[in-house]
C-alpha positions as CSV (number, residue, x, y, z in Angstrom):
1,X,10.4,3.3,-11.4
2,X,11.8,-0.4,-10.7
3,X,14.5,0.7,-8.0
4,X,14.6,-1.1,-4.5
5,X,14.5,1.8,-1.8
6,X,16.9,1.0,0.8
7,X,17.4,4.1,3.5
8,X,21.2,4.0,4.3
9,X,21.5,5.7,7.7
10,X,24.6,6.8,10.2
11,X,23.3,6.6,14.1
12,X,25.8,8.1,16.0
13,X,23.9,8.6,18.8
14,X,23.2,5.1,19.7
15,X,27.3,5.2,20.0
16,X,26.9,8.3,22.0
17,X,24.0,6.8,25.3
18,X,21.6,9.3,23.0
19,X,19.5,6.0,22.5
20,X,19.8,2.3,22.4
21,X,19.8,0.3,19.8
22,X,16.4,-1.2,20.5
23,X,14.9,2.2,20.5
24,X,16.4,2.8,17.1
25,X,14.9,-0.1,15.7
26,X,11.6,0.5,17.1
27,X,11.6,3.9,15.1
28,X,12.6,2.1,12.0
29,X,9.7,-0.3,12.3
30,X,7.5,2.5,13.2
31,X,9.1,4.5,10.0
32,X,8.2,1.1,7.9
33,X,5.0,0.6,8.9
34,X,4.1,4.4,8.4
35,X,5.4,4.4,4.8
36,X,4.1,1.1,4.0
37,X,0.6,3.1,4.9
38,X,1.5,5.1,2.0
39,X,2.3,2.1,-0.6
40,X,5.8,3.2,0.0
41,X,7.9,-0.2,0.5
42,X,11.3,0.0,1.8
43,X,13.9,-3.0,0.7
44,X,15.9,-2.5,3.5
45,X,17.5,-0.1,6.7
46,X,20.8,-0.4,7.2
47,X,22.4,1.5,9.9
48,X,25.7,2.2,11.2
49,X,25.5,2.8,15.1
50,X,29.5,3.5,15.6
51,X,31.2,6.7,16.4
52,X,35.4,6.4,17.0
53,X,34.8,9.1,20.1
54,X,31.1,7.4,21.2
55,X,30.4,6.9,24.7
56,X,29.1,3.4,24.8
57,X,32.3,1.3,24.6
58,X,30.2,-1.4,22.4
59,X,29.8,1.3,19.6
60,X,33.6,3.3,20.0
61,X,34.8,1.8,16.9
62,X,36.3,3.2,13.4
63,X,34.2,1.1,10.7
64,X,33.7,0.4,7.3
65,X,30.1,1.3,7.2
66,X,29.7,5.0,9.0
67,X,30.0,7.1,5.9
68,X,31.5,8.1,4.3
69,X,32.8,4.6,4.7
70,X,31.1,2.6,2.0
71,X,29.9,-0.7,4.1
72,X,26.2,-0.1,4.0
73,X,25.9,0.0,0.6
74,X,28.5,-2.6,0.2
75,X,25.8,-4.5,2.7
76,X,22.8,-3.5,0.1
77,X,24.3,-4.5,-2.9
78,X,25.3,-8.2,-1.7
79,X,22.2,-8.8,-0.1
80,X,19.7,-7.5,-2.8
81,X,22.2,-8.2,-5.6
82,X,22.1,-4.3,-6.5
83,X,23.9,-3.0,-9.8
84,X,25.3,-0.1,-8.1
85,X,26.4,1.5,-11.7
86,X,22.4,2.0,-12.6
87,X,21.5,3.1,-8.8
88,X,21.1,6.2,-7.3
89,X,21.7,7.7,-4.0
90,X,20.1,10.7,-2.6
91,X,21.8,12.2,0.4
92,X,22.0,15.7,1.9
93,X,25.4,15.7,3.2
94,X,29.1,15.1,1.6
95,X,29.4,11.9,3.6
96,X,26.6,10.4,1.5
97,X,28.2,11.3,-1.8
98,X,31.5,10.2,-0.9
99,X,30.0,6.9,0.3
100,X,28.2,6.3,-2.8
101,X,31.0,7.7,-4.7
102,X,33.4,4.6,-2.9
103,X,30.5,2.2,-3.4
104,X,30.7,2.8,-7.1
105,X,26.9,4.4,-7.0
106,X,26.2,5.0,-10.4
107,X,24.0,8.5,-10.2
108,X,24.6,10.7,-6.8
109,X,21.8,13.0,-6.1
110,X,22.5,15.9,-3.3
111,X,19.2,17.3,-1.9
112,X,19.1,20.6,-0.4
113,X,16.8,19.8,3.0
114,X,16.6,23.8,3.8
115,X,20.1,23.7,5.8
116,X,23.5,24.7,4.4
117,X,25.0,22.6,1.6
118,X,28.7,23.1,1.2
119,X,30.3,23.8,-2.4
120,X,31.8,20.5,-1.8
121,X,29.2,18.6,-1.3
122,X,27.3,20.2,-4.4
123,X,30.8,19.0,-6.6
124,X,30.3,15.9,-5.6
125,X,27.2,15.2,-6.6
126,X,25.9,14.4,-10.1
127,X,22.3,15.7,-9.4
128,X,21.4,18.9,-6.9
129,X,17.6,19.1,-5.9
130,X,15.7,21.2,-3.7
131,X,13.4,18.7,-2.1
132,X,12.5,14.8,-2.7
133,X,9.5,16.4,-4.6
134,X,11.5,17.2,-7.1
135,X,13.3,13.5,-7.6
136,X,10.8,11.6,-9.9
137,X,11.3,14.3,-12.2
138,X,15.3,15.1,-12.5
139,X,15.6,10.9,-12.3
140,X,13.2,10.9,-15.9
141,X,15.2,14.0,-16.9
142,X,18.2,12.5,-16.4
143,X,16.9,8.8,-17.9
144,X,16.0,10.7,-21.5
C-alpha cells in the first residue's frame, strides 16, 4: 500500500524495574527480525520508556512522547519526513487516538483486540475494526 510501518509504543514498565531498557530492545529486534521473516518491514520503533509515578528515577518523568503526548509520532514524522495528513494510525486504546489526533494523523483507526473499548475511544476514532485482518480492507474502503 506505500505506507512506512512504524510501531509507536508506551513502555511503562521499563520506568516501573518491570524490565530494562536493554531487555526491551532485545524484544524489539527479536520482534523485527520475526516479521521481517514474514516480508513484513518495519520503518521504525519508537518507544516511550517514562512513567511520572515509575520506580526507576532515570524514567520518573512527565514527557512529550508517552501518549497521549504526541512526541513519537512527532519523532516519526521528522525522521522519515512522514505527511501525517495522508497517514494512519491503528491503536487499541484512547491514548493512541488522542496522540494521533495531537500529531495531526490524518486517518485514526481503533481496533477492538478482544478487551473492552470505551465509547470514548470508539468517538475518537475515524475507523473501528475488529482485528488487523480486517485493516487492508476498511483502508481500500475508505481510499474509494
Amino acid at each position: 500500500m506505500g505506507y512506512a510501518l512504524i510501531i509507536v509504543t508506551n513502555q511503562s514498565g521499563i520506568a516501573r524495574g518491570k524490565f530494562t531498557e536493554a531487555q526491551f530492545e532485545t524484544l524489539t529486534e527479536w520482534m523485527d527480525w520475526s516479521l521481517a521473516d514474514r516480508d513484513v518491514e518495519l520503518d521504525g520503533i519508537y518507544y516511550c520508556p517514562h512513567h511520572p509515578q515509575g520506580t526507576v528515577e532515570e524514567y520518573r518523568q512527565v514527557c512529550d512522547c508517552r501518549k497521549p503526548h504526541p512526541g513519537m509520532f512527532i519523532s516519526a514524522r521528522d525522521f522519515l519526513h512522514i505527511d501525517m495528513a495522508a497517514s494512519y494510525m491503528v491503536g487499541d486504546k484512547i491514548e493512541d487516538m488522542q496522540a494521533a489526533a495531537a500529531a495531526n494523523v490524518g486517518t485514526k483507526v481503533l481496533v477492538r483486540t478482544g478487551k473492552p473499548v470505551t465509547p470514548e475511544a470508539e468517538n475518537a476514532a475515524d475507523l473501528v475494526i475488529n482485528s488487523l485482518a480486517d485493516l487492508p480492507m476498511a483502508i481500500k474502503k475508505q481510499q474509494k
